[in-house]
VMD Tcl script that draws the C-alpha trace (Angstrom):
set ca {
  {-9.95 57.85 6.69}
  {-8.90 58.45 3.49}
  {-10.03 60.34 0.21}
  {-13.28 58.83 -1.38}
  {-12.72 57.82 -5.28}
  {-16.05 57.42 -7.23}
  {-15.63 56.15 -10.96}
  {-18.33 54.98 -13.18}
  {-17.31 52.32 -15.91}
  {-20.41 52.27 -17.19}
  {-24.26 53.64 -17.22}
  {-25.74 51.43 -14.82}
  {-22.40 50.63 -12.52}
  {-20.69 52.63 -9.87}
  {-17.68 51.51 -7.68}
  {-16.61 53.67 -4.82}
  {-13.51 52.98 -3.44}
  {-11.75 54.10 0.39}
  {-9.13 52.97 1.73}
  {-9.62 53.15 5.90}
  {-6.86 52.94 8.81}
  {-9.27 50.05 10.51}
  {-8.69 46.53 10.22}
  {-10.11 44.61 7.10}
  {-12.48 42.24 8.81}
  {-14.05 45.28 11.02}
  {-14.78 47.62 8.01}
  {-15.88 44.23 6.31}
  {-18.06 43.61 8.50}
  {-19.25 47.48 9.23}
  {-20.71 47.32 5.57}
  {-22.15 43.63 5.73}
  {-24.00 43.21 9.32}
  {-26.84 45.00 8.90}
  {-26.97 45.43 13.10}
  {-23.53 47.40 12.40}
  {-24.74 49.41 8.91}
  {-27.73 50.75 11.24}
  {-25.27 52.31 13.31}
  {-23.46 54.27 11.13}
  {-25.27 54.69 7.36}
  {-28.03 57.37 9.11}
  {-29.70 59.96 7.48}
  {-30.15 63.47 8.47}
  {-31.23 64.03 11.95}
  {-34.74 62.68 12.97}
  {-34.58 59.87 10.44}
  {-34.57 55.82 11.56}
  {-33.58 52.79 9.69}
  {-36.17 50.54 10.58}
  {-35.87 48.11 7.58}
  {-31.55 46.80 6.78}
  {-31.71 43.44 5.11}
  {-27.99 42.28 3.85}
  {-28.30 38.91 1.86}
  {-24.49 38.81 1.33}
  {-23.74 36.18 -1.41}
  {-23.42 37.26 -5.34}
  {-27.29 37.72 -6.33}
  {-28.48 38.23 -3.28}
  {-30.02 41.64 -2.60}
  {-29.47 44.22 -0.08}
  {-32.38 46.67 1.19}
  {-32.22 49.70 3.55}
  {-35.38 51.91 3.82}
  {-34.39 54.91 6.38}
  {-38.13 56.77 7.98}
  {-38.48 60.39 9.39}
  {-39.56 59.86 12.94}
  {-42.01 62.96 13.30}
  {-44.35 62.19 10.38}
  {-43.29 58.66 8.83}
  {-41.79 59.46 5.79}
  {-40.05 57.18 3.74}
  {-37.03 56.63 1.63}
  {-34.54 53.66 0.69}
  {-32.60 52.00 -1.47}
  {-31.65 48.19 -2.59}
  {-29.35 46.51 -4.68}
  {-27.90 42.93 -6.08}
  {-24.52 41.97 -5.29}
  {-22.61 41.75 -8.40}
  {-19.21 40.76 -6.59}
  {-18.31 40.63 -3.24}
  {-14.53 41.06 -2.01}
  {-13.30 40.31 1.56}
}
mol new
graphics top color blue
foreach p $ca { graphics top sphere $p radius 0.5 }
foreach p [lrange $ca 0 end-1] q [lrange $ca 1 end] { graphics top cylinder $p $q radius 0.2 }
display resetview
């Protein structure tokens, strides 16, 4: 896998970029099918990710809300897709 490069153009925008010894369409689809995100974007140990909604189109939003299993904490995140490259 190779070095992660984070660069921020602006305030409210971040693009992280990776380059990974996989073919495209799996690590496409590793980041886009939310029954393959679940299995890899975890949290620390004793969290779940019992909410991973992927809306994949320009506007459509993206939701992932990850829950400690021993007293039902939550946390998450969500976005809108601004672009979308293949």
């Amino acid at each position: 896998m190779g070095t992660l490069k984070v660069t921020t153009p602006s305030e409210r925008e971040i693009v992280m970029t990776r380059v990974f010894d996989a073919p495209r369409k799996l690590v496409f689809d590793a980041h886009t099918k939310p029954d393959l995100v679940k299995r890899w974007l975890l949290g620390p140990p004793g969290w779940s990710m019992p909410v991973c909604e992927i809306d994949l189109r320009v506007g459509g939003k993206f939701r992932y809300v990850w829950r400690r299993d021993n007293d039902g904490t939550q946390m998450g995140m969500g976005g809108v897709y601004r672009e979308i490259e293949a």
